[in-house]
N, C-alpha and C positions, 0 to 999 in steps of 0.2 A: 264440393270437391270434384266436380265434373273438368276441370282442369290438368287431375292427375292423370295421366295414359296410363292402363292395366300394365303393359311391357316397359314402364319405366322405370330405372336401379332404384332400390330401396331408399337414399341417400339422396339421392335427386326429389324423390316423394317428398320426403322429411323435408327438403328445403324449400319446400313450394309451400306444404303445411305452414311451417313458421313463417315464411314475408308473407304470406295469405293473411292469419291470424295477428301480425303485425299489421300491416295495412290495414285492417278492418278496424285497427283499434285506434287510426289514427284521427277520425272522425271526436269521437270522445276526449281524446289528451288536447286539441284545438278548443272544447268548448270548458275546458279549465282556465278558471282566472288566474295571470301570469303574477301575481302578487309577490314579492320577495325573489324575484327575478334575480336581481345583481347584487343582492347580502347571500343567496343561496338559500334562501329558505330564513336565516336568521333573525331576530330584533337582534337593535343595535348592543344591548347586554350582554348578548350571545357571543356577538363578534366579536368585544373586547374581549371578553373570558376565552372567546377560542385563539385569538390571538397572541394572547398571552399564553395560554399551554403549550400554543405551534413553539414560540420564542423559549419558554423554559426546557421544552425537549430539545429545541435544538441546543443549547448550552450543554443541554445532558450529556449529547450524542458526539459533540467537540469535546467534552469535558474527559469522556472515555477513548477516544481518539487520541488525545495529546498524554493519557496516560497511557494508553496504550505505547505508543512512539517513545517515553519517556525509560519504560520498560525494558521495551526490548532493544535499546541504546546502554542502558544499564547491565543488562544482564546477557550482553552479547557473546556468542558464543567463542568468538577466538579471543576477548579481553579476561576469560572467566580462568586462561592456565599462564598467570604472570608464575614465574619464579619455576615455569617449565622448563627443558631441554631445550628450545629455541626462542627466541627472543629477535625482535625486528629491531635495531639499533637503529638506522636512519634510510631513507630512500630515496632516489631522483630523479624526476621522471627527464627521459633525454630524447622523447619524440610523442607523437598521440598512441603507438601503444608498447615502447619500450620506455624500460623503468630498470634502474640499478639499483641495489638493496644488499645492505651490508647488516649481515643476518649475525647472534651469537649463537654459538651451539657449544655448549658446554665451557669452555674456557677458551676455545678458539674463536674467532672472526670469519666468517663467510661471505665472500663479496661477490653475488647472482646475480646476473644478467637476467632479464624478463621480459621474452617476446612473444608473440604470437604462436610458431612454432613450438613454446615452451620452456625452459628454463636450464640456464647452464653458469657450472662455475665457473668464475671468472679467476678469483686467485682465495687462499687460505693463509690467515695471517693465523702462525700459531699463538702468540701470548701479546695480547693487546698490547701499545705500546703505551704508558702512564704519559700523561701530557701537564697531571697536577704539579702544580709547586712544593709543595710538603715531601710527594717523594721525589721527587728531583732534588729536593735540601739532602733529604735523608741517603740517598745517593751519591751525594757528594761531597759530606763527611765521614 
């Protein structure tokens, strides 16, 4: 260790110690036989069994993934209050970030405008107007 200067940071020591201590050991790791080089160490039984674990984990690891996705498509949080005070009736998007959107809210129609800036009504239809045939008959007897 005649390398370390007495006035050198504690930190700078320690990292002279370790590539010292590495270095010295590099003599030794050259006179090991490279043997199983490019399997990793493995026989060929090894490889196929480890290669098949890799493969069955990874199905695991998609299998939880697509359930995952499947979940929280299912169980999303603005589909979970159907039959609430507001309901999205239809939308249309009329540039890249405005969008028109004819909302119910209780028995009335709401047709909101949706830009950037934010959100404004547009008009309030009060009692939807029936477009079926049955009450259009019944209507007109």
């Amino acid at each position: 260790m005649q390398l370390i200067r007495k006035n050198c940071h504690p930190l700078r020591a320690l990292a002279c110690m370790v590539t010292t201590g590495f270095l010295s050991t590099m003599p030794a790791l050259a006179d090991t036989p490279a043997t199983g080089v490019a399997t990793g160490g493995l026989a060929a039984g090894d490889i196929a069994s480890a290669t098949l674990r890799m493969v069955i984990g990874l199905a695991v690891v998609l299998g939880l993934l697509a359930a995952t996705a499947w979940v929280s498509r299912r169980f999303r949080a603005g589909t979970g209050a159907r039959g609430g005070a507001i309901e999205i009736l239809t939308g249309l998007s009329l540039g890249n970030r405005e969008r028109v959107v004819l909302l119910k809210v209780g028995s009335d129609q709401v047709l909101v405008g949706i830009s950037p800036s934010g959100l404004r009504t547009l008009h309030v239809i009060g009692q939807p107007a029936t477009t079926e045939f049955s009450s259009f008959m019944e209507n007109r007897s």
